[in-house]
Residue frames relative to the residue before (quaternion, step in Angstrom):
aa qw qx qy qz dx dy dz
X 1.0000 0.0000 0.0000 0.0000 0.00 0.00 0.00
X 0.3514 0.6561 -0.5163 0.4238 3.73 1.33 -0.30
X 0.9292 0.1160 -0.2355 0.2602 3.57 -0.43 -0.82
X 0.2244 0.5889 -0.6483 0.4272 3.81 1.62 1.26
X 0.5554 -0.5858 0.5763 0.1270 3.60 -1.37 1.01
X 0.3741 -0.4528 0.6542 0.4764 4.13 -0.43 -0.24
X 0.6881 0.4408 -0.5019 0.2832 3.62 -0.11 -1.88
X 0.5904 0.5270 -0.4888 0.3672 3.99 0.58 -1.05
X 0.4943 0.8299 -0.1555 0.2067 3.39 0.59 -1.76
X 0.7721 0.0095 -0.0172 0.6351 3.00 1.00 -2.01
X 0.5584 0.5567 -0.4822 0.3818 3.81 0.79 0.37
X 0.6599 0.2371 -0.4864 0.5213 3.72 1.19 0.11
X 0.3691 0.5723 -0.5951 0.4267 4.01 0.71 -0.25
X 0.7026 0.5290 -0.2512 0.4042 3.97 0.06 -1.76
X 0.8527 0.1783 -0.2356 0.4309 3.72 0.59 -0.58
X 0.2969 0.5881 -0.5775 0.4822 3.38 1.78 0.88
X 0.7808 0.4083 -0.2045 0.4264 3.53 0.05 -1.48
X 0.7196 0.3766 -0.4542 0.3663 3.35 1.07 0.36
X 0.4041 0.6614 -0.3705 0.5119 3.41 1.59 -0.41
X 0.7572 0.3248 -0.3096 0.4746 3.65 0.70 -0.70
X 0.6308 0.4791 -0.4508 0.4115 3.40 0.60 -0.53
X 0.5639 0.5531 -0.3423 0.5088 4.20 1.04 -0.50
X 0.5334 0.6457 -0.2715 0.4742 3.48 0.94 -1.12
X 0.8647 0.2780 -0.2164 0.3580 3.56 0.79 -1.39
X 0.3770 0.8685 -0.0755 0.3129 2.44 2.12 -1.30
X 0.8921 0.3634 0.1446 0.2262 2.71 -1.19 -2.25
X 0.8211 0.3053 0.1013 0.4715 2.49 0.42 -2.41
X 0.1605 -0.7859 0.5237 0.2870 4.10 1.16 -0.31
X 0.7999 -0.3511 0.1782 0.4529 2.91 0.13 1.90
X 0.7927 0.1506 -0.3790 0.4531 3.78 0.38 1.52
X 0.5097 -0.6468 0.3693 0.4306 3.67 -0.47 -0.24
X 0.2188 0.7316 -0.5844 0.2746 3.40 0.43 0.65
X 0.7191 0.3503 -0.4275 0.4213 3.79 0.74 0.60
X 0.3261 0.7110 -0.5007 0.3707 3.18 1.35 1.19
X 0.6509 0.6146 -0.3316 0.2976 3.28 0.89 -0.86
X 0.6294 0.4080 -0.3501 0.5611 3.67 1.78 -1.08
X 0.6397 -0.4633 0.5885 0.1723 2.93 -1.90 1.07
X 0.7938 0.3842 -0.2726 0.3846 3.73 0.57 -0.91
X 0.3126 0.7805 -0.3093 0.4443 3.22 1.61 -0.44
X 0.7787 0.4772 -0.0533 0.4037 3.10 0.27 -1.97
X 0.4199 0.6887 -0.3215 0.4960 3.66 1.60 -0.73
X 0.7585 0.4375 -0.1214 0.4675 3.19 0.14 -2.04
X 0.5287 0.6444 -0.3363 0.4384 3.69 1.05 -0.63
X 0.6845 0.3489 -0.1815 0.6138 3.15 0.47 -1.32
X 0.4229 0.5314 -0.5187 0.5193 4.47 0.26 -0.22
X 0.7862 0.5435 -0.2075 0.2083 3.23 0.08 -1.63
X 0.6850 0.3838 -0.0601 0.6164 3.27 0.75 -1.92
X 0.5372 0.4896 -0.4633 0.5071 4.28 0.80 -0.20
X 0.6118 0.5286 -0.3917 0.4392 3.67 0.70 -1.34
X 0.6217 0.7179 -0.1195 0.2895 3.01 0.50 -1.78
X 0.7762 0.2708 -0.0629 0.5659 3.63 1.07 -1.37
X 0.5804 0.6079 -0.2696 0.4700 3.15 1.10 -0.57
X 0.5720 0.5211 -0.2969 0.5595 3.75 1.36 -0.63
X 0.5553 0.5941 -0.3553 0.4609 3.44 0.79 -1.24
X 0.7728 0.4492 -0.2645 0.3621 3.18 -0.09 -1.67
X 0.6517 0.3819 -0.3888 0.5275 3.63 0.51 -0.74
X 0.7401 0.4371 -0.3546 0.3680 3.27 0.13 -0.53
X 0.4852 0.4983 -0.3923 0.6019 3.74 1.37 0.08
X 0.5484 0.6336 -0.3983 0.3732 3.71 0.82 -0.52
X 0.7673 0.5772 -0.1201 0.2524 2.66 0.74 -2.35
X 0.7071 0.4495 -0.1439 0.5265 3.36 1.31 -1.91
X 0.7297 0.4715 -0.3326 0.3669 3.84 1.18 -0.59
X 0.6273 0.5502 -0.2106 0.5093 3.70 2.05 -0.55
X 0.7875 0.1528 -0.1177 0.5854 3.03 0.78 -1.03
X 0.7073 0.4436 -0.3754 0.4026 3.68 0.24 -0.19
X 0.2447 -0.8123 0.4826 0.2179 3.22 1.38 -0.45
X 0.2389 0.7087 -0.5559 0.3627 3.60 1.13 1.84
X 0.0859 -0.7522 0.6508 0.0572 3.34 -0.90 0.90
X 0.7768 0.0866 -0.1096 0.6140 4.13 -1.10 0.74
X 0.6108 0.4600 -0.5706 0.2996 3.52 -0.49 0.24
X 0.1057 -0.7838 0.5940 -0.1471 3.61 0.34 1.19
X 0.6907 0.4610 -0.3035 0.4673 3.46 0.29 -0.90
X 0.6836 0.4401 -0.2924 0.5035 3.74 0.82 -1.24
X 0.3765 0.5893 -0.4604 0.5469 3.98 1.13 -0.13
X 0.8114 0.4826 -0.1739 0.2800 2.73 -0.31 -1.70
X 0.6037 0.6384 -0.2252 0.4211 3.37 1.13 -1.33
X 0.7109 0.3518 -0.0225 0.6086 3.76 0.73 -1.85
X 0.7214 0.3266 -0.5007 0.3495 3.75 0.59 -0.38
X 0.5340 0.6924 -0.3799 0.3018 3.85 0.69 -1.00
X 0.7694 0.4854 -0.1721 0.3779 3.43 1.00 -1.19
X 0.4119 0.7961 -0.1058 0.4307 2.68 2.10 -1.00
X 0.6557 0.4552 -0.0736 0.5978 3.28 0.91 -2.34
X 0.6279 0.6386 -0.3331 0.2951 3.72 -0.02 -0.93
X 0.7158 0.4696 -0.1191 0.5029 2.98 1.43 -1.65
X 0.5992 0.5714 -0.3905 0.4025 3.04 1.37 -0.58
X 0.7511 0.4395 -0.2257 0.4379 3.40 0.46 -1.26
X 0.4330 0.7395 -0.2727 0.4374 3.45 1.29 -0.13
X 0.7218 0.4072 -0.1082 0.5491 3.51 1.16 -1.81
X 0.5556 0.5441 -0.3619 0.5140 3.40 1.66 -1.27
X 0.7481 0.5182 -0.3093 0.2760 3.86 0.28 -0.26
X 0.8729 0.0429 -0.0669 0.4814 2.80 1.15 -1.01
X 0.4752 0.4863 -0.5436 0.4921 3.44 1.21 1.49
């Protein structure tokens, strides 16, 4: 597992939690919002937002906290993190 990257890590973690959020979302509980092309836009918004949080947060805990390997604890605090983000982005 030494030579899996985090960046891998949280870009498939990011397009789990987005697949589910569309899943609940989008698609009312199926994938029927695969078929729109524009859908699939917002998808990619989503899981970018989504990784992009991660990553800073891997910054944050690996610069200033001085965390090494704890990818999973990222992962954990950023996802919920991101959610909230795109969440306020929507509806402020």
């Amino acid at each position: 597992m030494k030579n899996f990257s985090s960046s891998y890590l949280f870009l498939i973690i990011s397009v789990v939690a987005s697949l589910f959020l569309f899943y609940i979302d989008e698609g009312y509980y199926n994938f029927q919002w695969m078929k729109s092309w524009g859908n699939w836009i917002v998808f990619m918004i989503y899981a970018g937002i989504i990784f992009l949080v991660q990553q800073l947060f891997a910054f944050i805990f690996r610069k200033v906290f001085k965390v090494n390997n704890r990818n999973y604890l990222i992962a954990a605090i950023g996802v919920p993190v991101a959610i909230s983000v795109l969440v306020t982005i929507i509806f402020v």
